[in-house]
N, C-alpha and C positions, 0 to 999 in steps of 0.2 A: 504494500500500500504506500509505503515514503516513494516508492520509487514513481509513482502514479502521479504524484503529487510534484516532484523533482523535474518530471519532463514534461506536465502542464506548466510548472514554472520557468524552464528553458525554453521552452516553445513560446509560452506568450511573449517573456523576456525578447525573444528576438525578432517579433513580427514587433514589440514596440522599439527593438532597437535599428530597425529598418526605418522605420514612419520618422524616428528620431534624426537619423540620416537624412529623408528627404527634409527635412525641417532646415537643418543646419546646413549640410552640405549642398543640397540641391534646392538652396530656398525654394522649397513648396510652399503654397500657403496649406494651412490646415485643411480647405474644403476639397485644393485640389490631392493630396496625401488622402483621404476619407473616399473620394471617388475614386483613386487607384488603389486603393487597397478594396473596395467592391469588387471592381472589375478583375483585380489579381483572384480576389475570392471565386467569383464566376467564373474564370478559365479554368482554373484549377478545378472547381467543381464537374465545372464538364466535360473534361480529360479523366474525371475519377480519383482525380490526386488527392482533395481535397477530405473526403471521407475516411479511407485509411487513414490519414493525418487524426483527423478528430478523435479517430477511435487507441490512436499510440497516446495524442498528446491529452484529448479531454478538452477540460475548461481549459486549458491554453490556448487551443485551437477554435473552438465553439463560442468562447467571449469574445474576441475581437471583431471588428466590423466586417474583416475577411471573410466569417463564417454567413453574412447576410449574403453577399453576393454567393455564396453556396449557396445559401439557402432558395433565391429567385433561382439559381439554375436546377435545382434539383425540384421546386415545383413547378415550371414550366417544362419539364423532361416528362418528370409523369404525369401531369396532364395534358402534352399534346399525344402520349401513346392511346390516350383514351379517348380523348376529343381531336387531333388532329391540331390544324393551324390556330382555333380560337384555345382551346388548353394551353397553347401557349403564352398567351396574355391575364387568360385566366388564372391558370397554376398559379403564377409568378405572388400575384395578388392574397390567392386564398391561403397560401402557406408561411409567407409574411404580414398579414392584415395583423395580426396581434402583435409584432414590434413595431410596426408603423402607425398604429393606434397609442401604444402608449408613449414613444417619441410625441405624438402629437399633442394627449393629453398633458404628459408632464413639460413637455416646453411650453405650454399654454399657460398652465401653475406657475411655472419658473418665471414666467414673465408677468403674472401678476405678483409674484412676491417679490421681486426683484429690481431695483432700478438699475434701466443698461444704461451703460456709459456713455455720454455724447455732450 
């Protein structure tokens, strides 16, 4: 079980020490780092890379933003086998609609509790 725990912390450690890289070295801004790290999630996911990964590393792999762009590719995979072209817009939706729901609600809260900066 430490060991479980050891390479979900090596593995997140290093997908934050990547984003960390585009930050400094390759001035990214935060939004664009956040969209390439989907879109890396997404290839990955649908080459298959991506799930073996989850299942070595765990919450390493499954907490970061990476694991969303899995996640849009692997419900648009299974439901365009079932529905074809519209499963593929669908999927994407019905398998993420509960992170994207509570992104929406809790940034909503965050910005009434919060005053932004300006």
């Amino acid at each position: 079980m430490l060991s479980m725990f050891f390479w979900a912390f090596v593995v997140g450690g290093l997908i934050c020490v990547v984003g960390q890289l585009l930050f400094d070295v390759a001035r990214l801004t935060p939004s664009h780092t956040l969209s390439l790290f989907v879109v890396i999630g997404a290839i990955l996911g649908g080459f298959g890379v991506y799930e073996p990964l989850m299942d070595f590393a765990g919450a390493g792999a499954s907490i970061p933003i990476t694991s969303f762009g899995n996640s849009l590719v692997d419900g648009a995979l299974q439901e365009a086998k079932q529905h074809g072209l519209v499963g593929v817009l669908t999927g994407m939706f019905e398998i993420t609609s509960s992170g994207i729901s509570a992104a929406v609600v809790f940034g909503f809260i965050g910005a009434l509790l919060f005053k932004p900066k300006g």
